[in-house]
N, C-alpha and C positions, 0 to 999 in steps of 0.2 A: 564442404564448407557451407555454413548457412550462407543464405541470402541475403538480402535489406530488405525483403519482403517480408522475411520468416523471422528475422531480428524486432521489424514493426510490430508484426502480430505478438510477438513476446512482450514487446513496451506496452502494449494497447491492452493486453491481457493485465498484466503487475497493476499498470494504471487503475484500470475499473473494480480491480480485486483491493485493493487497498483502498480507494473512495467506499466502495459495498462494505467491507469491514467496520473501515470505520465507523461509519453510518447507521450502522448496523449491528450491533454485537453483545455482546453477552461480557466483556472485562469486569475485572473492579473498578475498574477507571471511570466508567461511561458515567453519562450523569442522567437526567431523570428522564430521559425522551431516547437512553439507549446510546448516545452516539458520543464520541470525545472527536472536539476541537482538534483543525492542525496544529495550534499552538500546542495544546494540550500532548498529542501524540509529540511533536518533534520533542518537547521540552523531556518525555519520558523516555523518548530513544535517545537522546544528546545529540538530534541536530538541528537545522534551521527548520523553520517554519516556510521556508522557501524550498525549501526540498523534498518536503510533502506536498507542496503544491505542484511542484513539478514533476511529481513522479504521479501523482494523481490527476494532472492533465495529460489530455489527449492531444494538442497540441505540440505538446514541449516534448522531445525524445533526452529525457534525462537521466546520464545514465549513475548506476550508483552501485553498492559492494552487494554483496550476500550478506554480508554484518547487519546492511541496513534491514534489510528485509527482515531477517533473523529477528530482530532487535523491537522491528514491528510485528511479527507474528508474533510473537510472547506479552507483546502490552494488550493486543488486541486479541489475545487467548484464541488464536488461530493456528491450526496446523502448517508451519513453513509451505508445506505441498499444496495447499489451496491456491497460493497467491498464484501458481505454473498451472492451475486447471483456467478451461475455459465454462462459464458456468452460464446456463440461460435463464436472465432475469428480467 
């Protein structure tokens, strides 16, 4: 059975991978500095704009589907399996 240690490092990992993304990316979306807004993103996956906050804080352990992810790797033209690596940046 995982842990709550090894569940955090999973949150903490999604978390930083989805802020770097967005921040960062190569979509059709992004606008002229590369990066698309949380509104931006939630409004193209269909959901709140409080829910990319919360899955892109480190704070907040929020938890959400595989859909969501899904739904964000495709706007942010990222490989699903990025968001499960840990990457040094």
């Amino acid at each position: 059975m995982i842990t709550e240690k090894e569940l955090d490092q999973i949150f903490l990992m999604i978390s930083r991978n989805v802020r770097y993304y967005r921040l960062y990316n190569h979509s059709k979306y992004k606008d002229n500095r590369g990066r698309i807004s949380q509104e931006r993103l939630a409004e193209l996956c269909g959901v709140s704009q409080s829910l990319i906050a919360n899955i892109e804080s480190e704070k907040v352990r929020q938890t959400f589907s595989i859909t969501v992810i899904a739904n964000i790797a495709k706007v942010l033209d990222v490989p699903f399996e990025e968001f499960f690596k840990e990457h040094n940046r």
